[in-house]
C-alpha positions as CSV (number, residue, x, y, z in Angstrom):
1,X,-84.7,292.1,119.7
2,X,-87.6,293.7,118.1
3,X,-90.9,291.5,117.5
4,X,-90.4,293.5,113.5
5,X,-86.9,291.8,113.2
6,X,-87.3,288.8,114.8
7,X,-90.5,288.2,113.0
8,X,-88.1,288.8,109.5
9,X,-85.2,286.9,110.6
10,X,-87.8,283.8,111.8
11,X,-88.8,283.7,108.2
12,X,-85.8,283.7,106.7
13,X,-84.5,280.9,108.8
14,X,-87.4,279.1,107.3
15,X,-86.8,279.8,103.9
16,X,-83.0,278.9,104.6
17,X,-84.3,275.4,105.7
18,X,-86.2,274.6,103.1
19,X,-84.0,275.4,100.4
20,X,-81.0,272.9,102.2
21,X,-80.6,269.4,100.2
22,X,-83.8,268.0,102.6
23,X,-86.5,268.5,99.8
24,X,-89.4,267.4,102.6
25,X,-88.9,268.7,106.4
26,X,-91.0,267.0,109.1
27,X,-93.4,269.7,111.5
28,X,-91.2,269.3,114.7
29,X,-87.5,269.0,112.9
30,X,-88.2,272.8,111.0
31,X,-89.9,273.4,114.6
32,X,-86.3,272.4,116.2
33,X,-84.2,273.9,114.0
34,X,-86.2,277.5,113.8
35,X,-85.8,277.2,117.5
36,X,-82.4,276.7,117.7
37,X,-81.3,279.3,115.4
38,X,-83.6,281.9,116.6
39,X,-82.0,281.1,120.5
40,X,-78.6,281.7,118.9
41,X,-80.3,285.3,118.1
42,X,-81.5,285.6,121.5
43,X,-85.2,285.1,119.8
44,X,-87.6,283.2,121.4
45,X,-88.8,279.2,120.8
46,X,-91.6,279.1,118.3
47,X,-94.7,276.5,117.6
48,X,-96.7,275.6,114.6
49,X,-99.3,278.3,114.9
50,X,-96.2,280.9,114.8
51,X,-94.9,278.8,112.0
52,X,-98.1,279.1,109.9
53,X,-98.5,282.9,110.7
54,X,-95.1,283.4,109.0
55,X,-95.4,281.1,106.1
56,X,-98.5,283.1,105.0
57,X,-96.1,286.1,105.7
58,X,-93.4,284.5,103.4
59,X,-95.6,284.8,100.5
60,X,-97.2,287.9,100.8
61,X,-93.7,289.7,101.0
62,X,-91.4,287.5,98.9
63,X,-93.9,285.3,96.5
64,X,-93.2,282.1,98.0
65,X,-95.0,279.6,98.8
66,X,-94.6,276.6,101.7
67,X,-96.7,273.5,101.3
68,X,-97.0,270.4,103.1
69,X,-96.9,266.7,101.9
70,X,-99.1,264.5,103.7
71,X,-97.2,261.9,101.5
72,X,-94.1,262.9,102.4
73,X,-95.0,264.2,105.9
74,X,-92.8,267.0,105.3
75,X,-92.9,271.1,104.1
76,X,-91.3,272.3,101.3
77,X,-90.8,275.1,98.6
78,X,-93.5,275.0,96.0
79,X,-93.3,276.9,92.8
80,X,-90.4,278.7,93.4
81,X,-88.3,280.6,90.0
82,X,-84.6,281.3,89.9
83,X,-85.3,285.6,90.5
84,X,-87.1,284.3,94.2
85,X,-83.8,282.3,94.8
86,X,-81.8,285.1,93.9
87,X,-84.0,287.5,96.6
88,X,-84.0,285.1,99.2
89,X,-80.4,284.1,99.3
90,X,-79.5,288.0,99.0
91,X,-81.9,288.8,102.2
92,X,-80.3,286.0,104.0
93,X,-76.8,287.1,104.0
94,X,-78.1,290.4,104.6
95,X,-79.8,289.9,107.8
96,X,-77.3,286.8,108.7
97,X,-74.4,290.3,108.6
98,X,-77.1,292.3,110.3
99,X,-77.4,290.2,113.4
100,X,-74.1,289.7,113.6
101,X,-73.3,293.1,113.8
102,X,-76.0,293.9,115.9
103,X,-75.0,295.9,119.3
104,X,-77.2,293.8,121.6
105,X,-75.0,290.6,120.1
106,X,-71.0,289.8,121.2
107,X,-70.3,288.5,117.5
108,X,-69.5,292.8,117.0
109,X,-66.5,292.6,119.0
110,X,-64.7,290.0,116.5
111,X,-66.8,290.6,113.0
112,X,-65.3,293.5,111.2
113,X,-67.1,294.0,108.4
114,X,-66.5,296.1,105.4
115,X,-68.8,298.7,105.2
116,X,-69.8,299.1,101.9
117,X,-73.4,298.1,100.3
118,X,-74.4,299.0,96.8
119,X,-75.8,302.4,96.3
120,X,-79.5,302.7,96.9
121,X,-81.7,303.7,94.0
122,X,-85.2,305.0,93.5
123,X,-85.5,302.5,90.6
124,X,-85.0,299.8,92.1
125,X,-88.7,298.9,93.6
126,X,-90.3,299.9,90.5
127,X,-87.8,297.9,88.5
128,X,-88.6,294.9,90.8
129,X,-92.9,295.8,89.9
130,X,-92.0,295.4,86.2
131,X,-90.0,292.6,86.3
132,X,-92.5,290.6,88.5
133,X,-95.3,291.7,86.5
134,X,-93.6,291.3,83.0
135,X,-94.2,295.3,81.8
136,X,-91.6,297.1,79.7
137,X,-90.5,299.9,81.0
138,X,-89.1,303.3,79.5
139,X,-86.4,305.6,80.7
140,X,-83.5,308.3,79.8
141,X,-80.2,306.2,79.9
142,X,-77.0,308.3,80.2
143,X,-74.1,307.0,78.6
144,X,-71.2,307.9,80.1
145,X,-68.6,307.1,77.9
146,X,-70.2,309.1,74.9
147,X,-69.9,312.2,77.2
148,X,-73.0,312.0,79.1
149,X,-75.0,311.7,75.7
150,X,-78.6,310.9,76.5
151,X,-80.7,308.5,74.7
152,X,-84.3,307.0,75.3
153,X,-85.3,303.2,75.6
154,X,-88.2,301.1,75.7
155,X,-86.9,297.3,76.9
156,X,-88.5,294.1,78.4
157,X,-86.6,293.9,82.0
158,X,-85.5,290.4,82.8
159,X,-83.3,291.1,85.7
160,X,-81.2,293.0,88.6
161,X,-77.8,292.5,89.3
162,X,-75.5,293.2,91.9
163,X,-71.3,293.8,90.8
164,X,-69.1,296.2,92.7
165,X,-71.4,298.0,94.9
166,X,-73.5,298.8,91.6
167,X,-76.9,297.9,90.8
168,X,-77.3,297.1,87.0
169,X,-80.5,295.7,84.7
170,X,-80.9,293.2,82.6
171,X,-83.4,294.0,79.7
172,X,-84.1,293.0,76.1
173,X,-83.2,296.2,73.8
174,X,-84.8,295.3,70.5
175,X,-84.8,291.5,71.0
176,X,-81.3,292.0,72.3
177,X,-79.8,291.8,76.2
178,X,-78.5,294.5,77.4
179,X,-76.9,295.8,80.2
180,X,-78.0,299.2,82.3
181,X,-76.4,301.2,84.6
182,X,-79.2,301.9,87.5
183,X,-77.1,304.8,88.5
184,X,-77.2,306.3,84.9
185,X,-81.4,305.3,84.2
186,X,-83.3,309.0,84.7
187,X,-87.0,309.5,84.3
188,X,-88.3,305.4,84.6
189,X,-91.8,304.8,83.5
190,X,-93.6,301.6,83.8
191,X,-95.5,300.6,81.1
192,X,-99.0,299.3,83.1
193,X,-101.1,298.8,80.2
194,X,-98.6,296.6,78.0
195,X,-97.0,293.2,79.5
196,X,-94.5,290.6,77.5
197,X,-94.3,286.8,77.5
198,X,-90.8,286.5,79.3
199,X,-88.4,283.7,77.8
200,X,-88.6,281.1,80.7
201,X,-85.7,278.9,78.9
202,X,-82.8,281.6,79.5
203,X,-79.9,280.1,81.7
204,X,-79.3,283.4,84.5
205,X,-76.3,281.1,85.7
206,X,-74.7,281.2,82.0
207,X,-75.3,284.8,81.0
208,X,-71.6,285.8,82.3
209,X,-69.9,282.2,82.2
210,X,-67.4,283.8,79.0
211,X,-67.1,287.4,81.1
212,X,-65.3,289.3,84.1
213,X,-68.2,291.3,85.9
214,X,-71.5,292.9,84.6
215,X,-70.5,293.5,81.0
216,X,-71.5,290.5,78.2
217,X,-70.5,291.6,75.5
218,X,-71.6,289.3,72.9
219,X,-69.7,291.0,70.1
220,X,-66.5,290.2,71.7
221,X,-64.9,287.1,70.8
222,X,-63.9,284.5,73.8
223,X,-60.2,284.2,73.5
224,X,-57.7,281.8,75.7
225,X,-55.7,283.7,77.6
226,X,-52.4,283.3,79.4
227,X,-50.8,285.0,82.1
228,X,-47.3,285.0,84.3
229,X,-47.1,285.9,87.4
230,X,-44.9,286.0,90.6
231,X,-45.0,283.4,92.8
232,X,-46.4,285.6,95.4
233,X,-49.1,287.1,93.2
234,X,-50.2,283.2,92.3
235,X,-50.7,282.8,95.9
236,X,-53.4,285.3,95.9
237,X,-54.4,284.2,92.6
238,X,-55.0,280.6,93.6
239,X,-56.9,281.7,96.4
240,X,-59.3,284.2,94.7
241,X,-59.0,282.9,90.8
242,X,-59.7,286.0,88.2
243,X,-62.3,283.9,86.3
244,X,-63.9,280.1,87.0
245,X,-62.1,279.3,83.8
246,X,-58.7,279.7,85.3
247,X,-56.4,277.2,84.8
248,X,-52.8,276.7,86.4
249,X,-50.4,276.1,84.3
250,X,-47.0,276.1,86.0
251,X,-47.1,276.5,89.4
252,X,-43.4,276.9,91.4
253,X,-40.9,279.5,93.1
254,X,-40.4,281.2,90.2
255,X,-43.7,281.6,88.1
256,X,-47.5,281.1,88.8
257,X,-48.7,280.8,84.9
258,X,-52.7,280.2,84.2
259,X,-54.6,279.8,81.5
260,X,-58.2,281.4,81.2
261,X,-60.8,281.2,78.2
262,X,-63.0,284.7,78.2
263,X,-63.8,287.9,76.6
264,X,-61.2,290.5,77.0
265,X,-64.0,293.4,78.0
266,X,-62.4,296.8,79.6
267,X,-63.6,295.1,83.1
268,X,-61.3,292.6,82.4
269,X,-58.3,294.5,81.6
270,X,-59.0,296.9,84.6
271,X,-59.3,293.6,86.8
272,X,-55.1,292.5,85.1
273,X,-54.1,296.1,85.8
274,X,-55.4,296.1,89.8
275,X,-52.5,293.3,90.2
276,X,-50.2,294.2,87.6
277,X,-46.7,294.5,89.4
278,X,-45.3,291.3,88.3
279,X,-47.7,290.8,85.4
280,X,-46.5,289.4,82.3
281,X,-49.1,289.1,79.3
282,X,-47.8,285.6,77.0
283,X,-50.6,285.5,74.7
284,X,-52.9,286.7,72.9
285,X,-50.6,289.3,71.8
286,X,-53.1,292.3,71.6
287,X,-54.0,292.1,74.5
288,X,-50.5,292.5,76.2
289,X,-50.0,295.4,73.0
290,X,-52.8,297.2,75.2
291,X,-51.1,296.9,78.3
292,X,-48.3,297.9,77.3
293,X,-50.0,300.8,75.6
294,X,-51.5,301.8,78.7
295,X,-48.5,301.5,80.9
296,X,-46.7,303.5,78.0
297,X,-49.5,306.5,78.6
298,X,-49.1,306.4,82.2
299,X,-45.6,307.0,82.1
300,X,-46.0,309.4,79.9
301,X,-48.0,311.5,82.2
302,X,-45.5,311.2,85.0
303,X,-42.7,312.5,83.4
Protein backbone atom coordinates (compact mmCIF):
# COMPACT_ATOMS: atom_id res chain seq x y z
CA UNK A 1 0.00 0.00 0.00
CA UNK A 2 1.16 3.34 -0.72
CA UNK A 3 2.66 5.57 2.20
CA UNK A 4 -0.12 8.50 0.19
CA UNK A 5 -3.04 6.14 0.85
CA UNK A 6 -2.30 4.65 3.90
CA UNK A 7 -1.41 7.97 5.24
CA UNK A 8 -5.38 9.02 4.07
CA UNK A 9 -6.93 5.96 5.07
CA UNK A 10 -5.01 6.28 8.80
CA UNK A 11 -6.79 9.51 9.14
CA UNK A 12 -9.88 8.55 8.35
CA UNK A 13 -9.90 5.67 10.65
CA UNK A 14 -9.32 8.36 13.19
CA UNK A 15 -11.94 10.53 12.35
CA UNK A 16 -14.28 7.28 12.21
CA UNK A 17 -13.28 6.78 15.96
CA UNK A 18 -13.87 9.77 17.16
CA UNK A 19 -17.17 10.44 15.77
CA UNK A 20 -18.49 6.64 17.41
CA UNK A 21 -20.81 7.19 20.70
CA UNK A 22 -17.25 7.29 22.90
CA UNK A 23 -17.23 11.30 23.10
CA UNK A 24 -13.46 10.99 24.96
CA UNK A 25 -10.95 8.16 23.61
CA UNK A 26 -7.97 7.27 25.77
CA UNK A 27 -4.06 7.66 23.89
CA UNK A 28 -3.42 3.81 23.75
CA UNK A 29 -7.30 2.59 22.95
CA UNK A 30 -7.41 5.10 19.55
CA UNK A 31 -3.66 3.77 19.37
CA UNK A 32 -5.25 0.00 19.40
CA UNK A 33 -7.91 0.50 17.39
CA UNK A 34 -5.94 2.64 14.48
CA UNK A 35 -3.68 -0.37 14.67
CA UNK A 36 -6.06 -2.91 14.26
CA UNK A 37 -7.89 -1.47 11.42
CA UNK A 38 -4.92 -0.34 9.53
CA UNK A 39 -3.52 -4.36 9.88
CA UNK A 40 -6.82 -5.41 8.46
CA UNK A 41 -5.47 -3.04 5.39
CA UNK A 42 -2.25 -4.69 5.42
CA UNK A 43 -1.00 -1.00 6.88
CA UNK A 44 1.42 -0.93 9.43
CA UNK A 45 1.09 -0.36 13.52
CA UNK A 46 1.26 3.28 14.42
CA UNK A 47 2.41 5.33 17.68
CA UNK A 48 1.49 8.70 19.12
CA UNK A 49 4.08 10.70 17.21
CA UNK A 50 2.36 9.19 13.90
CA UNK A 51 -0.89 10.01 15.49
CA UNK A 52 -0.07 13.66 16.12
CA UNK A 53 1.46 14.04 12.55
CA UNK A 54 -1.93 13.05 11.07
CA UNK A 55 -4.16 14.93 13.39
CA UNK A 56 -2.37 18.19 12.33
CA UNK A 57 -3.05 16.61 8.75
CA UNK A 58 -6.80 16.19 9.57
CA UNK A 59 -7.25 19.81 9.81
CA UNK A 60 -5.29 21.22 7.30
CA UNK A 61 -7.15 19.05 4.62
CA UNK A 62 -10.68 18.66 6.12
CA UNK A 63 -11.00 21.63 8.86
CA UNK A 64 -11.20 19.50 11.79
CA UNK A 65 -9.85 19.68 14.72
CA UNK A 66 -8.70 16.80 17.52
CA UNK A 67 -8.10 17.90 21.07
CA UNK A 68 -7.28 16.19 24.09
CA UNK A 69 -8.89 16.39 27.61
CA UNK A 70 -6.59 16.13 30.32
CA UNK A 71 -9.92 16.00 32.32
CA UNK A 72 -11.26 13.41 30.58
CA UNK A 73 -7.93 11.73 29.59
CA UNK A 74 -9.30 11.21 26.32
CA UNK A 75 -9.27 12.94 22.33
CA UNK A 76 -12.10 14.12 20.79
CA UNK A 77 -13.73 16.22 17.86
CA UNK A 78 -13.74 19.83 18.73
CA UNK A 79 -15.77 22.38 16.82
CA UNK A 80 -16.98 20.31 14.28
CA UNK A 81 -20.43 21.72 11.89
CA UNK A 82 -22.85 19.41 10.18
CA UNK A 83 -21.18 20.23 6.28
CA UNK A 84 -17.58 18.51 8.01
CA UNK A 85 -19.82 15.52 9.01
CA UNK A 86 -21.29 15.41 5.86
CA UNK A 87 -17.39 15.36 4.10
CA UNK A 88 -16.06 13.00 6.44
CA UNK A 89 -18.68 10.39 6.47
CA UNK A 90 -18.79 10.66 2.46
CA UNK A 91 -14.73 10.09 2.29
CA UNK A 92 -15.15 7.18 4.65
CA UNK A 93 -17.35 5.15 2.62
CA UNK A 94 -15.39 6.09 -0.26
CA UNK A 95 -12.08 4.88 0.80
CA UNK A 96 -13.85 1.97 3.09
CA UNK A 97 -15.18 0.82 -1.09
CA UNK A 98 -11.78 1.71 -2.26
CA UNK A 99 -9.79 -0.71 -0.18
CA UNK A 100 -12.10 -3.15 -0.58
CA UNK A 101 -11.76 -3.20 -4.06
CA UNK A 102 -8.31 -2.74 -4.01
CA UNK A 103 -6.31 -5.53 -6.26
CA UNK A 104 -3.54 -6.15 -3.62
CA UNK A 105 -6.71 -7.04 -1.12
CA UNK A 106 -8.90 -10.69 -1.40
CA UNK A 107 -12.22 -8.75 -0.41
CA UNK A 108 -12.30 -8.17 -4.70
CA UNK A 109 -13.01 -11.57 -5.35
CA UNK A 110 -16.47 -11.44 -3.33
CA UNK A 111 -17.40 -7.46 -3.33
CA UNK A 112 -19.11 -6.64 -6.58
CA UNK A 113 -19.62 -3.28 -6.59
CA UNK A 114 -21.72 -1.19 -8.78
CA UNK A 115 -19.75 1.01 -10.69
CA UNK A 116 -21.33 4.10 -10.80
CA UNK A 117 -20.11 7.43 -8.89
CA UNK A 118 -21.67 10.88 -9.50
CA UNK A 119 -20.36 12.76 -12.45
CA UNK A 120 -17.33 14.80 -11.74
CA UNK A 121 -17.64 18.59 -12.14
CA UNK A 122 -15.31 21.49 -12.44
CA UNK A 123 -17.62 23.38 -9.96
CA UNK A 124 -17.39 21.45 -7.49
CA UNK A 125 -13.96 22.72 -5.63
CA UNK A 126 -14.83 26.19 -6.21
CA UNK A 127 -18.37 25.55 -4.92
CA UNK A 128 -16.78 23.96 -1.80
CA UNK A 129 -14.21 27.61 -1.53
CA UNK A 130 -17.53 29.61 -1.47
CA UNK A 131 -19.39 27.68 0.79
CA UNK A 132 -16.52 27.41 3.38
CA UNK A 133 -15.77 30.93 3.04
CA UNK A 134 -19.46 32.26 2.96
CA UNK A 135 -19.06 34.20 -0.77
CA UNK A 136 -21.95 34.29 -3.20
CA UNK A 137 -21.33 33.15 -6.19
CA UNK A 138 -22.61 33.92 -9.87
CA UNK A 139 -23.21 31.72 -12.81
CA UNK A 140 -25.34 30.82 -16.18
CA UNK A 141 -27.99 28.20 -15.05
CA UNK A 142 -29.54 26.25 -17.92
CA UNK A 143 -32.97 25.18 -17.43
CA UNK A 144 -33.66 22.35 -19.09
CA UNK A 145 -37.23 22.04 -19.03
CA UNK A 146 -37.77 25.60 -20.58
CA UNK A 147 -35.75 24.38 -23.60
CA UNK A 148 -32.34 24.97 -22.61
CA UNK A 149 -33.38 28.74 -21.71
CA UNK A 150 -30.46 30.40 -19.97
CA UNK A 151 -30.75 32.73 -17.17
CA UNK A 152 -28.14 34.39 -14.74
CA UNK A 153 -27.98 34.12 -10.76
CA UNK A 154 -26.28 35.65 -8.02
CA UNK A 155 -27.18 33.26 -4.68
CA UNK A 156 -25.65 32.62 -1.21
CA UNK A 157 -24.49 28.79 -1.48
CA UNK A 158 -25.33 26.79 1.66
CA UNK A 159 -24.76 23.29 0.41
CA UNK A 160 -23.79 20.19 -1.94
CA UNK A 161 -25.81 17.33 -2.43
CA UNK A 162 -25.42 14.04 -3.73
CA UNK A 163 -28.98 12.14 -5.37
CA UNK A 164 -28.71 9.69 -8.29
CA UNK A 165 -25.21 9.99 -9.38
CA UNK A 166 -25.88 13.92 -9.62
CA UNK A 167 -24.26 16.60 -7.80
CA UNK A 168 -26.83 19.47 -7.01
CA UNK A 169 -26.43 23.05 -4.84
CA UNK A 170 -28.12 24.36 -2.27
CA UNK A 171 -28.32 28.27 -2.46
CA UNK A 172 -30.53 31.13 -1.27
CA UNK A 173 -32.07 32.85 -4.65
CA UNK A 174 -33.42 36.06 -3.36
CA UNK A 175 -33.87 35.01 0.26
CA UNK A 176 -35.30 31.84 -1.08
CA UNK A 177 -33.60 27.95 -1.25
CA UNK A 178 -33.15 26.72 -4.22
CA UNK A 179 -32.06 23.92 -5.92
CA UNK A 180 -29.18 23.78 -8.89
CA UNK A 181 -28.33 21.32 -11.20
CA UNK A 182 -24.23 21.30 -11.08
CA UNK A 183 -24.33 19.67 -14.49
CA UNK A 184 -26.55 22.57 -15.90
CA UNK A 185 -24.35 25.71 -13.78
CA UNK A 186 -21.96 27.30 -16.87
CA UNK A 187 -19.48 30.18 -16.35
CA UNK A 188 -19.23 30.04 -12.09
CA UNK A 189 -17.66 33.15 -10.56
CA UNK A 190 -16.89 33.50 -6.96
CA UNK A 191 -17.64 36.57 -5.59
CA UNK A 192 -14.05 37.28 -3.36
CA UNK A 193 -14.72 40.63 -2.34
CA UNK A 194 -18.39 40.11 -0.92
CA UNK A 195 -19.16 37.39 1.95
CA UNK A 196 -22.73 36.67 3.79
CA UNK A 197 -23.64 35.82 7.38
CA UNK A 198 -24.96 32.16 6.78
CA UNK A 199 -28.17 31.13 8.87
CA UNK A 200 -26.52 28.72 11.44
CA UNK A 201 -30.21 27.69 12.71
CA UNK A 202 -31.25 25.73 9.37
CA UNK A 203 -32.09 21.97 10.00
CA UNK A 204 -29.87 20.21 6.72
CA UNK A 205 -31.54 16.85 8.14
CA UNK A 206 -35.20 18.51 7.58
CA UNK A 207 -34.75 20.25 4.28
CA UNK A 208 -36.31 17.02 2.37
CA UNK A 209 -38.19 15.32 5.33
CA UNK A 210 -41.80 16.21 3.10
CA UNK A 211 -39.92 15.10 -0.41
CA UNK A 212 -38.65 12.16 -2.67
CA UNK A 213 -35.04 13.15 -3.88
CA UNK A 214 -33.35 16.57 -4.56
CA UNK A 215 -36.36 18.60 -5.38
CA UNK A 216 -38.26 20.80 -2.23
CA UNK A 217 -40.60 22.21 -3.65
CA UNK A 218 -42.05 24.41 -1.12
CA UNK A 219 -45.00 25.52 -3.23
CA UNK A 220 -46.24 22.04 -3.29
CA UNK A 221 -48.63 21.02 -0.79
CA UNK A 222 -47.75 17.68 1.50
CA UNK A 223 -50.59 15.41 0.76
CA UNK A 224 -51.30 11.75 2.38
CA UNK A 225 -50.98 9.41 0.05
CA UNK A 226 -52.04 5.77 -0.41
CA UNK A 227 -51.03 3.08 -2.46
CA UNK A 228 -51.85 -0.87 -3.38
CA UNK A 229 -49.64 -3.06 -4.25
CA UNK A 230 -48.96 -6.82 -5.00
CA UNK A 231 -47.84 -8.81 -2.35
CA UNK A 232 -44.70 -9.31 -4.16
CA UNK A 233 -44.08 -5.69 -4.85
CA UNK A 234 -44.67 -4.97 -0.79
CA UNK A 235 -41.88 -7.32 -0.25
CA UNK A 236 -39.48 -5.07 -1.92
CA UNK A 237 -41.36 -2.22 -0.67
CA UNK A 238 -41.00 -3.20 2.98
CA UNK A 239 -37.47 -3.77 2.47
CA UNK A 240 -36.51 -0.40 0.66
CA UNK A 241 -39.64 1.90 1.83
CA UNK A 242 -40.34 4.84 -0.99
CA UNK A 243 -40.31 7.52 1.68
CA UNK A 244 -39.50 7.46 5.76
CA UNK A 245 -43.08 8.45 6.04
CA UNK A 246 -44.33 5.11 4.75
CA UNK A 247 -46.74 3.44 6.55
CA UNK A 248 -48.21 -0.17 6.10
CA UNK A 249 -51.49 -0.33 6.06
CA UNK A 250 -52.64 -3.89 5.15
CA UNK A 251 -50.12 -6.24 4.83
CA UNK A 252 -51.25 -10.07 3.36
CA UNK A 253 -51.27 -12.52 0.29
CA UNK A 254 -53.34 -10.41 -1.50
CA UNK A 255 -52.39 -6.56 -1.01
CA UNK A 256 -49.43 -4.66 0.44
CA UNK A 257 -51.30 -1.11 1.01
CA UNK A 258 -49.15 1.94 2.67
CA UNK A 259 -49.76 5.12 3.51
CA UNK A 260 -47.15 8.01 2.98
CA UNK A 261 -47.54 11.92 3.83
CA UNK A 262 -45.32 14.03 1.08
CA UNK A 263 -45.21 16.26 -1.78
CA UNK A 264 -46.26 14.69 -5.01
CA UNK A 265 -43.02 16.36 -7.04
CA UNK A 266 -42.32 14.81 -10.75
CA UNK A 267 -39.38 12.78 -8.76
CA UNK A 268 -41.97 11.29 -6.95
CA UNK A 269 -44.27 10.22 -9.65
CA UNK A 270 -41.23 8.95 -11.75
CA UNK A 271 -40.10 6.96 -8.48
CA UNK A 272 -44.41 5.19 -8.48
CA UNK A 273 -43.96 4.62 -12.28
CA UNK A 274 -40.25 2.67 -11.84
CA UNK A 275 -42.53 -0.15 -9.97
CA UNK A 276 -45.74 0.35 -11.41
CA UNK A 277 -46.83 -3.19 -12.66
CA UNK A 278 -49.25 -3.95 -9.93
CA UNK A 279 -49.70 -0.34 -8.83
CA UNK A 280 -52.97 0.85 -7.86
CA UNK A 281 -53.27 4.75 -6.87
CA UNK A 282 -56.42 4.84 -3.83
CA UNK A 283 -56.15 8.39 -3.00
CA UNK A 284 -55.58 11.38 -3.60
CA UNK A 285 -57.42 11.12 -6.74
CA UNK A 286 -55.26 13.52 -8.97
CA UNK A 287 -52.65 11.98 -8.51
CA UNK A 288 -53.77 8.49 -9.78
CA UNK A 289 -55.75 10.95 -12.74
CA UNK A 290 -51.94 11.55 -13.71
CA UNK A 291 -51.03 8.16 -13.91
CA UNK A 292 -53.48 7.19 -15.63
CA UNK A 293 -52.93 10.12 -17.96
CA UNK A 294 -49.49 9.02 -18.46
CA UNK A 295 -50.15 5.34 -18.99
CA UNK A 296 -53.01 6.62 -21.42
CA UNK A 297 -50.05 8.68 -23.57
CA UNK A 298 -47.88 5.75 -23.53
CA UNK A 299 -50.29 3.58 -25.06
CA UNK A 300 -51.01 5.90 -27.28
CA UNK A 301 -47.60 5.95 -28.75
CA UNK A 302 -47.46 2.12 -29.12
CA UNK A 303 -50.24 1.72 -31.11
Amino acid sequence: MGKKREGMQRMLVIINKLKGPQQYVPRKELENYVTHRMEERDGTPVDIRTLQRDFKDIEDLFGIRICFDKKQNGYYINEEDDLKKEQYERLLLNFDLLNALDKTSNLHTYVLAEHHRPNDSECLPALIKAIKFFHPVEFSYIYVREGDKVRKKKVLPYYLKEDQQRWYLLAYDNNILKTFNIDCIRNLQILYEETFKRNMNIDANNLFKDSYGIWNQTDIPVENIELSYSALDGSFLKSIPLHHSQEIITDNEMEFRIRLRLRITNDFVMALLSRSSSLTVIEPSHLRERIRKIYEEAIKRHL
